[in-house]
N, C-alpha and C positions, 0 to 999 in steps of 0.2 A: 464342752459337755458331751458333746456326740462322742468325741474319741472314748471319753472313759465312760461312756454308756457301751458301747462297743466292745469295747475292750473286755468288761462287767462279763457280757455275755460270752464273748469269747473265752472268757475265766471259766464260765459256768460251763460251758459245753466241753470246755477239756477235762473238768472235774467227772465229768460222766464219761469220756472216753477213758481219763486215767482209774478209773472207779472199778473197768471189769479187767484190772490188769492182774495177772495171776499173783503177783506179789502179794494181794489184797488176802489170801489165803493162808501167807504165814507169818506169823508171829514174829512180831519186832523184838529185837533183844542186845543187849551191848555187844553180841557177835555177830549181830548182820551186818553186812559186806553192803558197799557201793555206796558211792559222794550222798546220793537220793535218801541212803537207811541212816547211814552214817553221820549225816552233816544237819537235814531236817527234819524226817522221820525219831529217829531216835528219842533227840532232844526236846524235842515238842512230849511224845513219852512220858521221858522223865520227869519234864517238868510239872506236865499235867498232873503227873503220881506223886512229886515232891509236896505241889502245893496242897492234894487232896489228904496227904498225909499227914500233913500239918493241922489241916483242918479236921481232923478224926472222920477221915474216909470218905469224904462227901467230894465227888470227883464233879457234877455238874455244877456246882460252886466254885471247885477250883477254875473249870475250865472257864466260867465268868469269869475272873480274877486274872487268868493267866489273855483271855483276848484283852481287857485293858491294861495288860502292861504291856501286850505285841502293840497294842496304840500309842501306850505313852513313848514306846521307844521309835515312833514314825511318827511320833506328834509334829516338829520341825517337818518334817518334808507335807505334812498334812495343810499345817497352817500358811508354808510357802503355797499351798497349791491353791488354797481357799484365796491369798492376798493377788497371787496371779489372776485368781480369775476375776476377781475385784477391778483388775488393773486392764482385762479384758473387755469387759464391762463397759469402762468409762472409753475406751476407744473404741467403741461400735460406731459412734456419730464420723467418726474420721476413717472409719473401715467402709461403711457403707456411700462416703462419698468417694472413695477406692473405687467402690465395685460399680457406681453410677457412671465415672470415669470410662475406668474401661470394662464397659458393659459387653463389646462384641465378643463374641465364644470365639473367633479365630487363636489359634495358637499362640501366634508374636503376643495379640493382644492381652491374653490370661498368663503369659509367662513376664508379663511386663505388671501384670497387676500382685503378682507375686511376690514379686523385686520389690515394689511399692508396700508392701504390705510387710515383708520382711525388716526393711529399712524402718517404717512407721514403729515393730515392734520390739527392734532394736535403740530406737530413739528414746525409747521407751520404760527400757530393760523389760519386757516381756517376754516370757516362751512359752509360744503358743502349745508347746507340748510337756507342759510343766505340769498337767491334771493329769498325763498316763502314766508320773513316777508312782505313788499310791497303790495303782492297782497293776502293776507290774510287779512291786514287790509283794502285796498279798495273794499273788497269784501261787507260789510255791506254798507259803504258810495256808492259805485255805485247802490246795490238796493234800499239804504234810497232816494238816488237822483231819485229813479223812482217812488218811494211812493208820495215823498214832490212834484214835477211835478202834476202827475197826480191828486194826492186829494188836492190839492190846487189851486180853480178852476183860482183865478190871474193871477200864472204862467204858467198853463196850455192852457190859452186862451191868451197867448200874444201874439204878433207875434214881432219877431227879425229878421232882414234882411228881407230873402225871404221866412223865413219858422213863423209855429205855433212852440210854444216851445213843445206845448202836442201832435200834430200830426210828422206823417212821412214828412220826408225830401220830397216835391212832385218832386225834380229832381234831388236827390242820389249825390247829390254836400257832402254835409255832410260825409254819409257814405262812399264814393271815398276817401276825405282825409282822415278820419278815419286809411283805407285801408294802404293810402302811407305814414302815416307818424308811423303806426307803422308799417311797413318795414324798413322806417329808422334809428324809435329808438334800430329793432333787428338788423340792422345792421353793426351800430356803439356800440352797445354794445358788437355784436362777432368780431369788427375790433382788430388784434394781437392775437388773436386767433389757427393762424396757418392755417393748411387746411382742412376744415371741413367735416366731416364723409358728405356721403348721405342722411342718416336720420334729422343730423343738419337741411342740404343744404334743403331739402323738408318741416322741421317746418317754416324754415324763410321765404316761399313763402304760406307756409298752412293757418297760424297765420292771416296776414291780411285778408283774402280772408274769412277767420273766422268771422274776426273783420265785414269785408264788409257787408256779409250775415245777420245779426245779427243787426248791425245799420240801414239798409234798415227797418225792422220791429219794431225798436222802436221811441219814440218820438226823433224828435231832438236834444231836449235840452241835449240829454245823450249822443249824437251823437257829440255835441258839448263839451261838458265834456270831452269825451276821449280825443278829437282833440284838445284842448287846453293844458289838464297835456297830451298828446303824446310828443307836441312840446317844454312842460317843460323840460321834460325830456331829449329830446335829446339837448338841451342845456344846462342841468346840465350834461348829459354824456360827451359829448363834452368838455367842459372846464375841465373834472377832469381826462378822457381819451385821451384828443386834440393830444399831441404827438404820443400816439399808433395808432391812428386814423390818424395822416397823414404820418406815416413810414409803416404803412399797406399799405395803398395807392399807396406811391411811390415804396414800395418795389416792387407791385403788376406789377406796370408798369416796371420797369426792368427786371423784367421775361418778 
């Protein structure tokens, strides 16, 4: 959970480093040049424009429509991540008597606890880095999605609800859910979990507050994106974790 909180922010802060790059000023078009216009920018585009087409020009619809099916098509690598971490989970009582073991900070001693821990997660079939495929691969698709936005002057001048898709949210309605709904989805991802370190307990409230900051200063429409695969999400989490999720709960309230 740390890596792809980590990760999350690392996403985010290149979205703002990639955000002032001069490209951002021209118009995407089926003759822009280079892997970046060509392969992800473009298509994202089109697609946005196909589906909004369809729908009689309502491009903040499509663009709902078009983030649940960039999910349906990462749904497998989503639900393997969610079952890993599941599988994570239930190996903390034999991780922590790992780390009880070899408790000393000397070198031999943590590269021996390593081996141990590697072996445990192989015994196991677990990969302990199975939660940073997701956001490795939404990391091009949420910059493509600020590319296609932006240089596509359509969808950047629509207006959906109460906002421009290419301007700021003008009353942080947006970026607020952003906020609370991925709080939800760390929360019901770390539900049966056990009791969670401090550092945990401080990502799961740092994260949206990350999220918040960060959708306040970009267009809508990306503000929207999250908000939508957010609540995907925790409705695929939910149905494949539903019982951990409500024996955490009630366990919660018996203490």
């Amino acid at each position: 959970m740390k890596r792809r909180i980590w990760l999350t922010v690392g996403l985010m802060a290149l979205l703002a480093l990639i955000s002032g790059c001069t490209q951002i000023n021209e118009p995407i078009t089926p003759e822009s040049k280079g892997f970046w216009n060509e392969y992800i920018v473009y298509p994202l585009s089109w697609l946005i424009k196909y589906v909004a087409n369809a729908l009689g020009g309502n491009f903040g619809l499509s663009i709902v429509i078009v983030t649940i099916f960039i999910r349906l098509l990462i749904l497998p690598l989503m639900i393997q991540q969610t079952k890993n971490a599941k599988a994570m989970q239930a190996l903390q009582p034999e991780i922590q008597k790992l780390r009880e073991k070899y408790s000393s900070k000397d070198m031999q001693t943590q590269q021996k606890l390593q081996q141990e821990m590697m072996l445990l997660f192989q015994k196991h079939g677990v990969n302990p880095m199975a939660g940073c495929f997701p956001i490795l691969i939404q990391m091009p698709i949420l910059i493509g999605f600020y590319h296609a936005i932006m240089r596509t002057r359509e969808i950047a001048e629509h207006n959906f609800l109460w906002f421009d898709l290419g301007e700021k949210d003008p009353y942080y309605i947006l970026p607020i859910v952003a906020g609370i709904t991925t709080f939800i989805q760390q929360k019901i991802m770390m539900a049966g979990a056990g009791q969670q370190n401090p550092q945990m307990a401080m990502m799961l409230w740092m994260m949206p507050i990350m999220i918040v900051i960060f959708a306040i200063n970009f267009p809508a429409a990306l503000s929207l994106y999250w908000v939508v695969g957010n609540i995907f999400s925790i409705v695929q989490t939910y149905f494949i974790k539903g019982p951990n999720v409500d024996s955490a709960h009630s366990g919660g309230k018996k203490k």
